[in-house]
DRENFI-798458 format. One record per residue: residue in one letter; x, y, z of N, C-alpha, C, CB in turn. Coordinates in steps of 0.02 Angstrom, whole numbers, plus 50000, padded with zeros to 5 digits. Glycine has a CB too. Example, Ala and Ser with C-alpha at 12.3 -4.5 7.8 and 13.67 -1.06 7.14 Angstrom:
REM residues 2
A506604971650390506154977550390506604983550390505654977650452 S506424988850354506844994750357506455000250394507044997050286 
***
This chain:
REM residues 171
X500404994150000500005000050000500425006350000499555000050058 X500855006450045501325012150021501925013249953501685012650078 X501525008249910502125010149853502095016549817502135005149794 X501545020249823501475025449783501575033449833500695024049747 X501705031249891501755037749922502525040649925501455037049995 X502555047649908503135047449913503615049349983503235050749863 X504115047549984504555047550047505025055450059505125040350037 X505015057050107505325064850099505935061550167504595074050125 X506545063850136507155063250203507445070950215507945057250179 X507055073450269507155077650293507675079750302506945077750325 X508095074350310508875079750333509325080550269509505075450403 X509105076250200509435080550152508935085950113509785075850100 X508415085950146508025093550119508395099450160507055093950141 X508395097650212508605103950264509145107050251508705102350333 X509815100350228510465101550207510405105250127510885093750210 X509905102450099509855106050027509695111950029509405103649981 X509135115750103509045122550087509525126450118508395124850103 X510095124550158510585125450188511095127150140510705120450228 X511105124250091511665124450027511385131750009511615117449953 X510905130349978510365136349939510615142349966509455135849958 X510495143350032510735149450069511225150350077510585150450119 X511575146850086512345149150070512465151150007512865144050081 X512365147949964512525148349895512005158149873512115138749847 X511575159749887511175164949903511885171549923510565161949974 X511965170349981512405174550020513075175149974512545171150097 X513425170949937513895171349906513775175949848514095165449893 X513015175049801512955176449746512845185149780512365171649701 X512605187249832512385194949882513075195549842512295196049996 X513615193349889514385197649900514645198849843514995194049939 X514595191549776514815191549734514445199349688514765184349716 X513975199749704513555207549660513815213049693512595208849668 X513855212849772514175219049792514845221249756514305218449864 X515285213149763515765214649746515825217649651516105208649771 X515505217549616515595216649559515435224049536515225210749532 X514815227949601514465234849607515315239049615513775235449690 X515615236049693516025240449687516555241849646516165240649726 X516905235849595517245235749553517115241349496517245229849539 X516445241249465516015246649427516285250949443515325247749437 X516035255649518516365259749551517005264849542516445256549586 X517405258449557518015260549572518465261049488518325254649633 X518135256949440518195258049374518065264049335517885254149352 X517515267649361517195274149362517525279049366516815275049403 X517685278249456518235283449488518945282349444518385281549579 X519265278049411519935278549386519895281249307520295271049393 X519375281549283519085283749221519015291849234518335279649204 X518905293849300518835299449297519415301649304518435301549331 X519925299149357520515304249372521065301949300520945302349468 X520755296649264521165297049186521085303049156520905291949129 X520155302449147520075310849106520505317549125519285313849121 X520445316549217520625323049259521645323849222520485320649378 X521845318149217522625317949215522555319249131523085309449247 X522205318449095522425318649021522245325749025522045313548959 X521815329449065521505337049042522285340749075520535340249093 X522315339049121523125341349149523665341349116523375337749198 X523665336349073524375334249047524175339748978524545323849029 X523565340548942523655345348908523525353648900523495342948877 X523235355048987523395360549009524095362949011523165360549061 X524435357349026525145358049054525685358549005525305352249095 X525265354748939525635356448873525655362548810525495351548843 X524745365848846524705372048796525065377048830523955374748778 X525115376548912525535380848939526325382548936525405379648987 X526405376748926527075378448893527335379248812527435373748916 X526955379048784526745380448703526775387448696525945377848678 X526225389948747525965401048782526845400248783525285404148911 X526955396948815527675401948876528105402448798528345394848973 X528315394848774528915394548722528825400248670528925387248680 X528085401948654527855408048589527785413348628527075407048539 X528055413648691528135421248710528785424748716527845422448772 X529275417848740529825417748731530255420348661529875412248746 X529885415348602530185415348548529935424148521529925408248500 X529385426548526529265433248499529425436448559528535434948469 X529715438948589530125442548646530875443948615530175437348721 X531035438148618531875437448581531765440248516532235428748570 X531595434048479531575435548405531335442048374531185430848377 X530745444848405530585448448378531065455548379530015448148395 X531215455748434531535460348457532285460748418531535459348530 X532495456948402533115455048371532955456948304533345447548379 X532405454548266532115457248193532105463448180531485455848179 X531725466048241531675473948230532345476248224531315478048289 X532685475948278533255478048280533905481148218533395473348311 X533735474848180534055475348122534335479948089533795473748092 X534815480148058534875487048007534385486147937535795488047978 X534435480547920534145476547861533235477147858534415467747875 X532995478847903532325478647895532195487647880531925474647968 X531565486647846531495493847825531125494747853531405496347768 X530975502547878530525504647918529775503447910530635510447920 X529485502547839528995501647807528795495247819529075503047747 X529375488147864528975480847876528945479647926529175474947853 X529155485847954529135484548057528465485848062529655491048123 X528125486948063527235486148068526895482448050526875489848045 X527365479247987526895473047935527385466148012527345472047790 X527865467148007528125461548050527885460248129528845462648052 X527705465848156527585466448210526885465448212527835471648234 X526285466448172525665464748147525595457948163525585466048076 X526025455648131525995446048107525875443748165526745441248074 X526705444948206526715442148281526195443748318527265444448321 X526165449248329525535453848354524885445848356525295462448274 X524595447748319524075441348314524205435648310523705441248270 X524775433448313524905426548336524665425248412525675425148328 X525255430348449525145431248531524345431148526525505439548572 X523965433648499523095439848500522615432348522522695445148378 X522905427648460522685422348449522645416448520523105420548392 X523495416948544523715412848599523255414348663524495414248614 X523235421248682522965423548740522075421648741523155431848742 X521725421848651521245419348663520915411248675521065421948627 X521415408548661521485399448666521525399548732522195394648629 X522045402248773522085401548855521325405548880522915406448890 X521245411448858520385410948891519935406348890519955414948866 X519785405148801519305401048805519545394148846519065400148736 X520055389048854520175385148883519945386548968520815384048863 X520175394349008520105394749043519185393249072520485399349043 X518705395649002518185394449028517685388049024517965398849013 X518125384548980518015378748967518325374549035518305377348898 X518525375449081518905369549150518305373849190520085370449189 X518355381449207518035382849259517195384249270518375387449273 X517215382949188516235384649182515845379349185515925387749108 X515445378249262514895373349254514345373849188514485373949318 X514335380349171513675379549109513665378849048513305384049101 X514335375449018514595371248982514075364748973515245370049011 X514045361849026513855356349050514305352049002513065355349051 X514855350048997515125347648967515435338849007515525353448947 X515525334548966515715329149014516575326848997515115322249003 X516765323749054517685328049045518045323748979518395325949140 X517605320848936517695316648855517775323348834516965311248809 X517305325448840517335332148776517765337748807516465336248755 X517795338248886518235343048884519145340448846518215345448969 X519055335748853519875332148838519885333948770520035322548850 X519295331348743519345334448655519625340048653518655336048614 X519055345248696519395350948659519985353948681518985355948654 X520185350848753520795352348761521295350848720520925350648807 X521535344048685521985340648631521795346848570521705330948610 X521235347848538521155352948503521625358748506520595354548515 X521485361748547522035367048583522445367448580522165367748627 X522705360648616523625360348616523825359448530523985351348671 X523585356748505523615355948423523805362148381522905353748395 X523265365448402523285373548374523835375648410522585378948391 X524045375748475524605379448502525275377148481524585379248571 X525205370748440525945367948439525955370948362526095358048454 X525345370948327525435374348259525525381148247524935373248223 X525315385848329525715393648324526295394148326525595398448371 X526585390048375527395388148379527555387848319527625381648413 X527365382748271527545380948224527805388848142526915375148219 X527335391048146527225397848119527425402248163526565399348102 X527595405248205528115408648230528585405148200528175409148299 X528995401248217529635399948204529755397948121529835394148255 X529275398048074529285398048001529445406847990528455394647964 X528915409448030528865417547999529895420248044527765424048055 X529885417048090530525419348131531355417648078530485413748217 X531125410548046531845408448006531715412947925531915397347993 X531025413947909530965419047863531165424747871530465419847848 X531155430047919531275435647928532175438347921530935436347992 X532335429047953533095432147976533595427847893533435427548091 X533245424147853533245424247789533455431547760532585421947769 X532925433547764532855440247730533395445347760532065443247740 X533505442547815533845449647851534695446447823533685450747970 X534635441347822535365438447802535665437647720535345430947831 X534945437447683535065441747596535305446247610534475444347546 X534835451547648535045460547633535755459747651534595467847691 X535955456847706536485458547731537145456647676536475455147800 X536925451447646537475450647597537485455047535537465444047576 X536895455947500536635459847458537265467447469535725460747480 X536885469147522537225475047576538095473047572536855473947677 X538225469147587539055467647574539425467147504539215460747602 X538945463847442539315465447387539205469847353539375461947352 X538625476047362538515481947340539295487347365537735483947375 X539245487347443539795488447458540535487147458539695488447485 X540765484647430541445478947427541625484447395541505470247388 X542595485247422542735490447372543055486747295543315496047412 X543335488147262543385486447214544225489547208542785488547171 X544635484847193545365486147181545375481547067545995479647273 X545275488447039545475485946966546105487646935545005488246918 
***
């Protein structure tokens, strides 16, 4: 008569829901743990962005300094010249002129691009346009020092020009 009933052994049910719960509690920690990993993946994503916006703050700034340097010296040395005519010291000093005009406005706008919440910008795009920046600043460098080896070109024709006009002549 009892072939059809079925038999329950309690102590490997008990042990089976015993597993269950443990196994439960592992899968908790295993999610916490996996939440805080997210986290902390997050946070290192950010102080990447924070270090790449630095590293090219840190590179247009010295881009400003080197093209203030180079038109300080250089320019000053151009003018100087005997070889330049009075008529290109305005056209030369023009050029530079808005190079710097240019530099000082890249460091604003950058400046309001780090310190302006109403940007709403997220620090991807600030990095863009920071790399942008430094790009353009390494390409003012670049043109300064084209217009700088041009000038002293020219100043180093006249000067020869200037030397065999003058040469005396023993016939």
């Amino acid at each position: 008569m009892a072939q059809g009933m079925p038999v329950y052994d309690n102590t490997n049910f008990i042990s089976f829901m015993k597993s269950l719960l443990e196994s439960g509690k592992q899968t908790a920690e295993l999610l916490k743990t996996v939440k805080f990993l997210k986290e902390q993946k997050e946070n290192i994503d950010r102080v990447n962005n924070v270090v790449k916006q630095l590293n090219a703050v840190r590179e247009l700034a010295r881009n400003n300094q080197h093209l203030h340097d180079m038109v300080q010296g250089d320019l000053r040395e151009i003018l100087n010249s005997p070889f330049i005519k009075p008529g290109e010291v305005d056209r030369i000093s023009n050029s530079f002129h808005s190079i710097i005009e240019n530099s000082l406005l890249a460091m604003d706008f950058i400046d309001q691009v780090l310190s302006s919440d109403n940007l709403k910008m997220t620090d991807a795009e600030r990095t863009a346009i920071l790399k942008e920046k430094e790009v353009e600043s390494k390409e003012m460098v670049a043109e300064i020092e084209a217009k700088t080896r041009r000038y002293r070109e020219i100043i180093t024709f006249r000067e020869m020009q200037h030397k065999i006009n003058n040469r005396e002549t023993n016939y």
